[in-house]
C-alpha atoms as one frame of an Amber mdcrd trajectory, in Angstrom:
protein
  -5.425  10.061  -5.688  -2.476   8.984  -3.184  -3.258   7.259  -0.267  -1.327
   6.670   2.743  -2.890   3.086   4.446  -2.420   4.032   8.243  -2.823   0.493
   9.242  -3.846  -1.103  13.221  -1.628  -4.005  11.758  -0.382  -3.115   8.543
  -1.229  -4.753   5.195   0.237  -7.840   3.961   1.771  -6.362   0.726   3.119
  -2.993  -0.032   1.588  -0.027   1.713   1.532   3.384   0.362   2.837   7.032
   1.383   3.161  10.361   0.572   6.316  11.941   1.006   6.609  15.384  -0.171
   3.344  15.030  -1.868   5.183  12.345  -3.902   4.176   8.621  -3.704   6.432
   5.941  -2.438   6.090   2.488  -1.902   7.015   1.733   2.094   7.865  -1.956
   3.880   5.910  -4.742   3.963   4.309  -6.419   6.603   2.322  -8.644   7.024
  -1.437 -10.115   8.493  -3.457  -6.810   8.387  -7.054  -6.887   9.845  -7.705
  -3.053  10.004  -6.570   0.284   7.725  -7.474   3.604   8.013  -6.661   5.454
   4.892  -5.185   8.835   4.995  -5.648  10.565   1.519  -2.363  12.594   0.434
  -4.783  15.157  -1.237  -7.090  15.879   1.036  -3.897  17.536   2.736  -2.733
  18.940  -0.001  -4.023  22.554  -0.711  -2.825  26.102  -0.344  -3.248  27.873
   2.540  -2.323  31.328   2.979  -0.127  31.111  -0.324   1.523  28.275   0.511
   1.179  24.542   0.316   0.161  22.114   2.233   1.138  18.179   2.275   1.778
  15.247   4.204   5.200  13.741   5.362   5.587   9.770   6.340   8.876   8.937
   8.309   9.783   5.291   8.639  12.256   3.574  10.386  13.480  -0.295  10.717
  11.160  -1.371  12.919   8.096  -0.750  10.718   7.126   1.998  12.831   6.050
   5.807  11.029   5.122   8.698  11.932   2.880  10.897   9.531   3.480  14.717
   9.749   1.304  17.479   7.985   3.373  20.974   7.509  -0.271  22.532   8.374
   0.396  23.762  11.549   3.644  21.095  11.925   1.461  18.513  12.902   1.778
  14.651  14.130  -1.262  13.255  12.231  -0.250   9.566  12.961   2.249   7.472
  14.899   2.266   3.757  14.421   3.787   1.696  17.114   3.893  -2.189  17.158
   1.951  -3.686  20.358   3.052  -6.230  22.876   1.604  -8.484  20.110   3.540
  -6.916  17.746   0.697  -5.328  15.733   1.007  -1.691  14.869  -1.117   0.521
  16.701  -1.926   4.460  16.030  -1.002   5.850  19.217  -2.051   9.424  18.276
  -4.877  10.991  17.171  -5.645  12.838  14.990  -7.936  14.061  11.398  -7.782
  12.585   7.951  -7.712  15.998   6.267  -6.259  19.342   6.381  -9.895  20.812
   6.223 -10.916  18.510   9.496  -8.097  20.236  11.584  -9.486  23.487  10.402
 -13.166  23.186  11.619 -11.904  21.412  14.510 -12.886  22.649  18.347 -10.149
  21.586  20.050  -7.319  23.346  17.797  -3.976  22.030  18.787  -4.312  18.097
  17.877  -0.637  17.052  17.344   0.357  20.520  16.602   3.680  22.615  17.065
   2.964  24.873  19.447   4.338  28.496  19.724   5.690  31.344  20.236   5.140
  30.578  23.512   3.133  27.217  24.779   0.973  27.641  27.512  -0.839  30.380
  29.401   0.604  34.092  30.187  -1.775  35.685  32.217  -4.222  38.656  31.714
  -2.084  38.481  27.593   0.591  40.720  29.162   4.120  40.545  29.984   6.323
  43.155  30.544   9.797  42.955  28.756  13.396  45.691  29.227  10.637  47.908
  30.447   8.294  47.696  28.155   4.899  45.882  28.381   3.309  44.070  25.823
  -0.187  43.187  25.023  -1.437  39.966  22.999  -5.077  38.436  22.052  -6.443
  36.759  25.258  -8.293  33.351  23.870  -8.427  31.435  26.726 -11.133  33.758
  28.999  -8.278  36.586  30.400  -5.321  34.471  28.851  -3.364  33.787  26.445
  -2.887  30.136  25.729  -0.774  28.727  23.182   0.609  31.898  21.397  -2.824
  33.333  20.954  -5.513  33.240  17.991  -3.568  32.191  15.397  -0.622  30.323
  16.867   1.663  27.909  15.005  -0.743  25.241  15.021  -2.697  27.530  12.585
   0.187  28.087   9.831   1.861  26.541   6.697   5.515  25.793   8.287   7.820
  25.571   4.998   8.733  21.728   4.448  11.614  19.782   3.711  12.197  15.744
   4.082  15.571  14.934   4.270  15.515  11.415   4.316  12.801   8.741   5.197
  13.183   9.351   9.161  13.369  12.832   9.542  10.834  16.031   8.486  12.112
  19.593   8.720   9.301  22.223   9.453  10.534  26.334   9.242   8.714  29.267
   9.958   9.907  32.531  10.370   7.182  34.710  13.199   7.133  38.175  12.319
   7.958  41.120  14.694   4.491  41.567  16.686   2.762  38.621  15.329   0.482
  37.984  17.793   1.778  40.759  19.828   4.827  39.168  20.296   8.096  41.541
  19.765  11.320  40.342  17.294  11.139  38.298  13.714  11.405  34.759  15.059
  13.224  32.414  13.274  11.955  28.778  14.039  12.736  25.334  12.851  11.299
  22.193  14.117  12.996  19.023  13.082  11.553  15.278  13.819  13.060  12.202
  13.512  11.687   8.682  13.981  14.643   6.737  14.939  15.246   2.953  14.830
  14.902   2.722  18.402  11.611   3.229  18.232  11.599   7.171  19.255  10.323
   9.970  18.045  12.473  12.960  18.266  12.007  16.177  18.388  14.418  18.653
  18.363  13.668  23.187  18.255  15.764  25.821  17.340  14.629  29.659  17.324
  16.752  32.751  16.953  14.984  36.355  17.254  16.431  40.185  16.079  15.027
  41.594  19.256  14.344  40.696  23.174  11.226  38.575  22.981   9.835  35.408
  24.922   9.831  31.713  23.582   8.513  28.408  25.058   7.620  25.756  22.193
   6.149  22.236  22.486   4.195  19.632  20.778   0.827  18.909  21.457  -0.123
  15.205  20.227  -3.323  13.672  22.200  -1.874   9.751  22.507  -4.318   7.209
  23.534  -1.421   3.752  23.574  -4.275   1.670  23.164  -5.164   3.223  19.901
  -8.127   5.596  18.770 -11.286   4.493  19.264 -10.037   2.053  22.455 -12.067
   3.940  25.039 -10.622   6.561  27.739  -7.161   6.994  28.746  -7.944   6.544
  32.576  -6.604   3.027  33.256  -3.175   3.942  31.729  -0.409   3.895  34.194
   1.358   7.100  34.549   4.610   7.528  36.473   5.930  11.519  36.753   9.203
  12.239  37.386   8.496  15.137  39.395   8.701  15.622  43.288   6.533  19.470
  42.840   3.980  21.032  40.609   2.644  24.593  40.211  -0.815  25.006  41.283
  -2.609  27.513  39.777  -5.786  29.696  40.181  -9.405  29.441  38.521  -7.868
  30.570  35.312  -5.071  28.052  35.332  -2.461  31.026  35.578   0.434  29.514
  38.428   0.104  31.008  41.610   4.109  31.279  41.685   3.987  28.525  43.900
   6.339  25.454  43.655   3.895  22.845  45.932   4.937  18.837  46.846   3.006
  16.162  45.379   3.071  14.048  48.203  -0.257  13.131  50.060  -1.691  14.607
  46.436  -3.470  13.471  44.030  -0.859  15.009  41.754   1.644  12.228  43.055
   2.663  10.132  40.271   6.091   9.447  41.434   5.514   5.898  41.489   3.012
   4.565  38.542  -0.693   4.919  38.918  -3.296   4.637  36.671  -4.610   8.296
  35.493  -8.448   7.611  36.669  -7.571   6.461  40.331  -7.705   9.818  41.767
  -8.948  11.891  39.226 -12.463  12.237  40.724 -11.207  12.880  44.364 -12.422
  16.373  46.089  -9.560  18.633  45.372  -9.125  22.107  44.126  -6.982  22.121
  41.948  -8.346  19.335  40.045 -11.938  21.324  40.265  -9.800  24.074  38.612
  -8.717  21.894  35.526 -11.747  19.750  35.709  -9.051  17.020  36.251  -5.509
  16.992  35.263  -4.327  20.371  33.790  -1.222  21.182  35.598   2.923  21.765
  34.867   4.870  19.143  36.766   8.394  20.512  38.177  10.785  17.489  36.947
  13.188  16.020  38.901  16.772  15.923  37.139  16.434  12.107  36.815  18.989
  11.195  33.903  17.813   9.404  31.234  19.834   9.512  27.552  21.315  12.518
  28.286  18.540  14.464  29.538  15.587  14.262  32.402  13.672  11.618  32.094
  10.371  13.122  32.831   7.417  10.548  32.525   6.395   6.626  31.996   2.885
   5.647  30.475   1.807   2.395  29.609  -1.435   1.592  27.581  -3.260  -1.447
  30.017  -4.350  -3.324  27.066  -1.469  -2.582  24.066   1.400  -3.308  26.421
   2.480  -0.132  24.688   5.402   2.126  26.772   6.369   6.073  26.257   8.717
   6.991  28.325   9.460  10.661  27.667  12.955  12.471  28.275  13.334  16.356
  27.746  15.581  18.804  28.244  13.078  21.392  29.176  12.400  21.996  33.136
   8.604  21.060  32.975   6.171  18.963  31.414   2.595  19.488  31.547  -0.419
  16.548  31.977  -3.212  17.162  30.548  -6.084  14.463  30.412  -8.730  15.453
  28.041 -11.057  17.330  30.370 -12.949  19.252  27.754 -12.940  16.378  24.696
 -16.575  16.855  24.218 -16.828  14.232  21.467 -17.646  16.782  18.772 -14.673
  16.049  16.632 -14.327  12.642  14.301 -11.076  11.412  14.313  -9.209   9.462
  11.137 -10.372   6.470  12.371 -14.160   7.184  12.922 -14.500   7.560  16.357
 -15.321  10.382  18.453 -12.980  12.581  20.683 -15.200  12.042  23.459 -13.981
  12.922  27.134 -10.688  11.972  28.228 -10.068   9.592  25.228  -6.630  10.723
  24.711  -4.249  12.824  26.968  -0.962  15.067  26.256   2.024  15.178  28.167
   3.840  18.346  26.867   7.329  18.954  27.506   7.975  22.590  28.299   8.762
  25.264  30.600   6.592  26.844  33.134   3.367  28.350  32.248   3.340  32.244
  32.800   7.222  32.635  32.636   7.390  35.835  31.466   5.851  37.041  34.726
   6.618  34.801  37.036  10.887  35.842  38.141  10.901  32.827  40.333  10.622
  30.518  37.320  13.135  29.428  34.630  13.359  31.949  32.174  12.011  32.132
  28.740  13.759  35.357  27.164  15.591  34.547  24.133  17.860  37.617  23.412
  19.437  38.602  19.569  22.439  36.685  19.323  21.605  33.406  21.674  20.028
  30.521  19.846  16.793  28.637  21.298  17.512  25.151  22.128  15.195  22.551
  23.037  15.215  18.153  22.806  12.341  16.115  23.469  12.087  12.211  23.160
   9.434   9.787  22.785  10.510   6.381  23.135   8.409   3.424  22.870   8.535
  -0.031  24.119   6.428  -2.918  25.362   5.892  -4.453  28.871
């Protein structure tokens, strides 16, 4: 059996991963006092006619990210603490089978054709509407029943930073029109980011808007809730939505909010205030307008900081929004890798992106990709300590 040791500070002697379903021996480090262990073949089996594995990327730092190609998942990230101990900052399922039988379906997944919600599963398109599975009550969220986080993305490591994920979306998969052409490529840098860069080209007008979903917790599964984190948005607006979390076209201020996080604040101050919106996403379930703060090229959209790792993600994107979620329906019904429970608002996501409901919203950026134009997208997660 391969193992991959997914350690909270990783084992004095040589730890193990699977790369390609292939095992390798990785860097040593030392003074371990805690190791989850993350079997290669309990995510490897086929699925839909295809195989599935896991992917480790490493970098010099001692850092790694562990991918699965089911569903182009983040299964891991390790990340050394103000202490310098590596901590798994994402969570996530020790098994291919786990993810399956999972409630909450989109733990560290890619997420497409389109991310987020399109309202009443219409859009209309050159005149033509089109209809697609509503599974979030009268929406669609997150591409529909069986969005990406649901199938085997063809796999290729390139070297021992970077995984390549490809899937090609067939014309009116999920009622969406034109053969998609996707590939998803991460890198874990030196610098202690992750990267993540998409591409898409289609052979008709259709709509695109892809993202990542990982659930981070920077003090590491099993630490408790995410609510004394300090968050800092890079965004002067948000779109407030109605009951069913559709945008109400609206671009609002978040000043004199409790959707200001233009200056740091921890997640749980104002969570609990009296406030509609936050009664409509039982908390924090909202797309932030960014601000084109610069930052490595891009916007630099959001700072978090785990209170008790000293752990920092400060996320740049080139997309126009990013959208906070804080684990309002984590019901605790799910076991993560390490043993705990994803009980309520143990982990949050902060998904790059653009608006939700694009495709019928003209006041928003636009996500129609047309035959010929290529689908660009960059997101970075860079991690420090404080």
């Amino acid at each position: 059996m391969k193992i991959i040791y997914i350690s909270v500070i990783a084992m004095a002697g040589t730890i193990f991963a699977s790369c390609n379903s292939q095992t390798k021996p990785a860097s040593v480090i030392a003074d371990s006092t805690q190791t989850v262990k993350l079997s290669a073949d309990s995510f490897t089996r086929t699925t839909d006619g295809q195989q599935t594995g896991l992917y480790t990327l490493k970098n010099a730092k001692h850092a790694e990210a562990v991918f699965t190609n089911y569903g182009g998942r983040l299964v891991s990230l390790l990340i050394p603490d103000k202490a310098g101990k590596l901590t798994d900052v994402v969570v996530g399922f020790n098994s291919v089978n786990a993810y399956e039988k999972s409630t909450e379906p989109y733990f560290g997944a890619t997420i497409g054709r389109y991310g987020n919600r399109i309202a009443k599963g219409k859009f209309s398109l050159d005149g033509k509407q089109y209809t697609l599975f509503t599974n979030n009550g009268q929406n669609t969220l997150h591409g529909g029943k069986k969005g990406y986080q649901y199938v085997v993305w063809d796999a290729k490591q390139p070297n021992a930073n970077t995984v390549e994920f490809q899937y090609v979306s067939k014309d009116m998969e999920e009622g969406f029109p034109g053969n998609l052409t996707v590939k998803v490529t991460y890198t874990l840098t030196d610098e202690n980011e992750l990267k993540m860069d998409y591409q898409a080209t289609t052979d008709r007008p259709t709509v695109v808007n892809l993202t990542n979903h990982a659930f981070f917790n920077l003090n590491g599964e099993g630490s408790g809730k995410i609510l004394d984190h300090q968050l800092q948005i890079y965004a002067d607006g948000y779109t407030p939505v109605d009951s069913t979390l559709i945008p109400t076209g609206k671009i609002e201020k978040v000043a004199r909010t409790p959707f200001d996080f233009s200056k740091p604040f921890a997640i749980g101050a104002r969570i609990d205030d009296k406030n509609e919106q936050l009664g409509y996403g039982k908390g924090y379930d909202h797309n932030f307008v960014l601000n084109k703060t610069k930052g490595m090229g891009m916007f630099h959209a959001a700072t978090v900081k785990g209170d008790r790792s000293g752990i920092v993600m400060d996320i740049y994107t080139t997309e126009p929004g990013l959208q906070f979620y804080s684990g309002n329906v984590m019901q605790g019904k799910n076991i993560f890798k390490g043993g705990s429970r994803d009980d309520f608002r143990t982990a949050l996501a902060l998904e790059t992106q653009h608006f939700p409901d694009s495709p019928n919203q003209s006041s928003f950026p636009s996500t129609v990709l047309n035959p010929g134009q290529t689908y660009k997208s960059t997101s970075i997660y860079k991690f420090s300590t404080f």
